[in-house]
C-alpha positions as CSV (number, residue, x, y, z in Angstrom):
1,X,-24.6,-33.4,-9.4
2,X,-21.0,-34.1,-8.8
3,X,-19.8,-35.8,-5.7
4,X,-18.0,-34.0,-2.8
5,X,-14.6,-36.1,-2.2
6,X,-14.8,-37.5,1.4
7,X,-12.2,-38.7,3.4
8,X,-12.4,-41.7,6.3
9,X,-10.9,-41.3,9.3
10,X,-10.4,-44.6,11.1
11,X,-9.8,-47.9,9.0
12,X,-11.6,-50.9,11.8
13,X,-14.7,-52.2,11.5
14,X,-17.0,-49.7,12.4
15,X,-16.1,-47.8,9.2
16,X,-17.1,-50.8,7.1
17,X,-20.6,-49.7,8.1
18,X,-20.3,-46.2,7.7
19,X,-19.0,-46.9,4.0
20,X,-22.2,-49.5,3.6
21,X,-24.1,-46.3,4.5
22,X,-22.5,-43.8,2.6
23,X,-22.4,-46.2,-0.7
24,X,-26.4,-45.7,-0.3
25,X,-25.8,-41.8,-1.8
26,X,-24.2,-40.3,-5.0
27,X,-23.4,-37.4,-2.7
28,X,-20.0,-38.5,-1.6
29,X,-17.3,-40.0,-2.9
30,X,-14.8,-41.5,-1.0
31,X,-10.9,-41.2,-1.9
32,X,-9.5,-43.2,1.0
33,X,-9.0,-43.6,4.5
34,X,-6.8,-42.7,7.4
35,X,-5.5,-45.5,9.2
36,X,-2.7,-46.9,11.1
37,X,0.7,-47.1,10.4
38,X,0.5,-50.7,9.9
39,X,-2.9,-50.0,7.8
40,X,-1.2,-48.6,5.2
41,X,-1.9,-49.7,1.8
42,X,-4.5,-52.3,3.2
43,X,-8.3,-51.9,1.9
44,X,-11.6,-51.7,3.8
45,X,-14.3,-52.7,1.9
46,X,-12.7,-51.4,-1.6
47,X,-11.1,-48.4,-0.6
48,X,-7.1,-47.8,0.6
49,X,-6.0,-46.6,3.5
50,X,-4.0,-43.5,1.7
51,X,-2.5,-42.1,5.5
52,X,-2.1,-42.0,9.1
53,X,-3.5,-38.9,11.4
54,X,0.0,-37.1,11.2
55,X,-0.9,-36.7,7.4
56,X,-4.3,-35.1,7.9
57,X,-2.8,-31.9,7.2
58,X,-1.3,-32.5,4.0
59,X,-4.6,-33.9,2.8
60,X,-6.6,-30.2,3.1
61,X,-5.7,-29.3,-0.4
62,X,-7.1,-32.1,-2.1
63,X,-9.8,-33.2,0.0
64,X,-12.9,-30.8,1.3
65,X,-14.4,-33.3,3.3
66,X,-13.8,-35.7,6.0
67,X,-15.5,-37.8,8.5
68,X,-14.6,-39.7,11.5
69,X,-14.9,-43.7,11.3
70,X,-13.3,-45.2,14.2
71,X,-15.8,-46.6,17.1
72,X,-16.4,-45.9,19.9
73,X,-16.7,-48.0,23.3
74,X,-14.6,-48.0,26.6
75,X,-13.5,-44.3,26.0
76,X,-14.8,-41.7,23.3
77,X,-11.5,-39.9,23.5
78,X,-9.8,-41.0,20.5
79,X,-12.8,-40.1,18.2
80,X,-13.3,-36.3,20.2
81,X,-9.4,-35.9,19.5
82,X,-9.8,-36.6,15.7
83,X,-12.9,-35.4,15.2
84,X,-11.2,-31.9,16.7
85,X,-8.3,-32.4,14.7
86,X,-10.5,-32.4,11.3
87,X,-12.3,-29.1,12.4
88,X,-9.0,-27.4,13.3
89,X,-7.2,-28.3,10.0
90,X,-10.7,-26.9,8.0
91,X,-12.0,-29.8,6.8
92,X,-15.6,-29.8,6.2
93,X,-17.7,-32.6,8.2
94,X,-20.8,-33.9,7.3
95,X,-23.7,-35.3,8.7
96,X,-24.4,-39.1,7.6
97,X,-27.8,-40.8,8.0
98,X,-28.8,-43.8,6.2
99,X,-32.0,-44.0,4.2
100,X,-33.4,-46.8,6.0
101,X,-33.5,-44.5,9.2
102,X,-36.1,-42.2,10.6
103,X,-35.7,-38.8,11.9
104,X,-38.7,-36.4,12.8
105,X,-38.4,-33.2,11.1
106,X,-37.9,-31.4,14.2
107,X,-35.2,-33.3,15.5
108,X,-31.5,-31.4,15.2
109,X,-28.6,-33.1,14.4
110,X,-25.0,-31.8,14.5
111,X,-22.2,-32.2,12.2
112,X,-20.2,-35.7,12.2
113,X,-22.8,-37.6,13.3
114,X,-24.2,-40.9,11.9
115,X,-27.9,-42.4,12.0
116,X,-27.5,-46.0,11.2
117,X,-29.9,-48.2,9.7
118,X,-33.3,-48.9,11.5
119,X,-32.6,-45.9,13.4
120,X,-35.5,-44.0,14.9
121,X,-35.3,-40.4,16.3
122,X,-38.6,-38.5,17.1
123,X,-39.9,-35.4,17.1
124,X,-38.2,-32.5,19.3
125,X,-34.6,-34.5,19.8
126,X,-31.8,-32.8,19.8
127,X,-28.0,-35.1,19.1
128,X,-24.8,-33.8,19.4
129,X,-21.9,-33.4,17.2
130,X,-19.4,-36.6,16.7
131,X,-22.3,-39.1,17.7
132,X,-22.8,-42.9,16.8
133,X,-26.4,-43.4,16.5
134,X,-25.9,-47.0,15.9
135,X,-28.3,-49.8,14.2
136,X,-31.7,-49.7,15.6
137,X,-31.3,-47.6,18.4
138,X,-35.0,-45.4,19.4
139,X,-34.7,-42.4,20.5
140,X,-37.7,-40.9,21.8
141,X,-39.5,-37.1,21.9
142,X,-37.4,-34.1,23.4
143,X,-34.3,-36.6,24.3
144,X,-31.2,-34.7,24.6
145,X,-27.8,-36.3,23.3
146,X,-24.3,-34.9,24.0
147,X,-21.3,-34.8,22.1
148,X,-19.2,-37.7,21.2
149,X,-21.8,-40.1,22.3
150,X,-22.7,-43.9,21.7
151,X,-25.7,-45.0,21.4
152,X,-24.8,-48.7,20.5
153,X,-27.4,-51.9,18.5
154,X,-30.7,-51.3,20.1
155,X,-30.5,-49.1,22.6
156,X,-33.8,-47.4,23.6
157,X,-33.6,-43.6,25.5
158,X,-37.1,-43.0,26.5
159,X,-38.8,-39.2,26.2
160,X,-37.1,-36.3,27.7
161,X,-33.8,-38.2,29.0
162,X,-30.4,-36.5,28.4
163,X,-27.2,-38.3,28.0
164,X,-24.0,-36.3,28.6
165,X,-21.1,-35.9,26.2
166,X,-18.2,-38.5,25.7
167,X,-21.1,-40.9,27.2
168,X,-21.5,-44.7,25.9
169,X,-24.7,-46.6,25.8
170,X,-24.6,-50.4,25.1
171,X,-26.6,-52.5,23.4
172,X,-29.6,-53.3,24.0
173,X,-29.4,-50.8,27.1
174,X,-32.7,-49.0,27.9
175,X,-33.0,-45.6,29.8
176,X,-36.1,-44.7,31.6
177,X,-38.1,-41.2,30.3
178,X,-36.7,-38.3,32.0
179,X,-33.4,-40.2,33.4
180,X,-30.6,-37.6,33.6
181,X,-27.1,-39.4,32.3
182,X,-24.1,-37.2,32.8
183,X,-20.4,-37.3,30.8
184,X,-18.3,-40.0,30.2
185,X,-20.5,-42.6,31.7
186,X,-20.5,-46.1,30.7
187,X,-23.9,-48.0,30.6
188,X,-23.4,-51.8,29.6
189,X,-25.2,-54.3,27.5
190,X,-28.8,-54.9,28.3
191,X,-29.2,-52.5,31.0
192,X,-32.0,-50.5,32.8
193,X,-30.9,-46.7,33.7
194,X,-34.1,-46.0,36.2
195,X,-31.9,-43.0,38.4
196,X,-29.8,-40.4,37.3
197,X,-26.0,-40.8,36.7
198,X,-23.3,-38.8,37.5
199,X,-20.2,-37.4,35.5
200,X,-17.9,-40.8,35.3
201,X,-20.2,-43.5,36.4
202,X,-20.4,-47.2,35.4
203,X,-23.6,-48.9,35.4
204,X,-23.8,-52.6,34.2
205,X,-25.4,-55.4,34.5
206,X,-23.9,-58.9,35.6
């Protein structure tokens, strides 16, 4: 089978591991990435950074396919606004999940998304478009995941929760089953959602 040519958009480190997990298939291969203006020319992992976003467009003919790769922490707006941008210009965007993850065959997962290794998703979940799924994070029966979400190293969302779009969950951070999250909230390192959240709200432990 030949491979679909797949552009990277966002040259930092989290798209070091997305290239570790797409290296795993002989489904894509990738021709470059989109980085900075000072990126330009540089290498991640092997590859070139071939452009910056105001060249996206110019890349349609060439290119079917392209994915987002920046992170994603304080604010998911930059990856929302690219991701966006990719959709509007027609590129094609895939769905990434590395072999050393599981996901139930019920669950649903939307375009742009990655699973990253030692992920677990179980049956009846249902993840959003634009996520990062990140390594190790559980994610139990009938969850609900927005768009543009975070779920960082470890994080463990219990049965039936739902986390809002543009919503980040740190590491090691653990929601309660049936905790309602909304967007844009920021849950920190290590902690224990055990009441809802609203649209906006910060929870962290000291």
């Amino acid at each position: 089978m030949e491979r679909k040519n797949l552009l990277l958009v966002g040259a930092g480190g989290h798209a070091r591991s997305c290239i570790n997990i797409i290296e795993q298939f002989d489904e894509y291969n990738i021709v470059g990435l989109i980085g900075l203006p000072e990126q330009l020319n540089t290498s991640v992992s092997g590859y070139r950074v071939i452009g910056t976003d105001s060249d996206l467009s110019l890349f349609i003919n060439k290119y079917q396919y392209a994915f987002v790769t920046v992170g994603q922490i304080k604010s998911s707006e930059t990856r929302s606004l690219l991701f966006k941008k990719i959709n509007q210009i027609g590129f094609s965007v895939p769905l990434i999940i590395s072999k050393l993850a599981y996901v139930a065959p019920d669950a649903v997962i939307n375009q742009g998304t990655i699973v990253m290794h030692g992920v677990i998703i179980n049956s009846g979940s249902k993840i959003g478009s634009n996520c990062i799924i990140n390594t190790n994070a559980l994610i139990e029966h009938d969850v609900n995941v927005g768009n543009s979400v975070h779920v960082s190293t470890g994080a463990i969302i219990n049965g039936s929760a739902v986390v809002g779009d543009n919503t980040f969950l740190g590491s090691g951070s653990i929601v309660k089953q049936g905790i309602k999250i909304g967007n844009e909230c920021f849950v920190g390192m290590g902690t224990r959602v055990v009441r809802d959240l609203v649209n906006g709200e910060k929870l962290v432990t000291e």
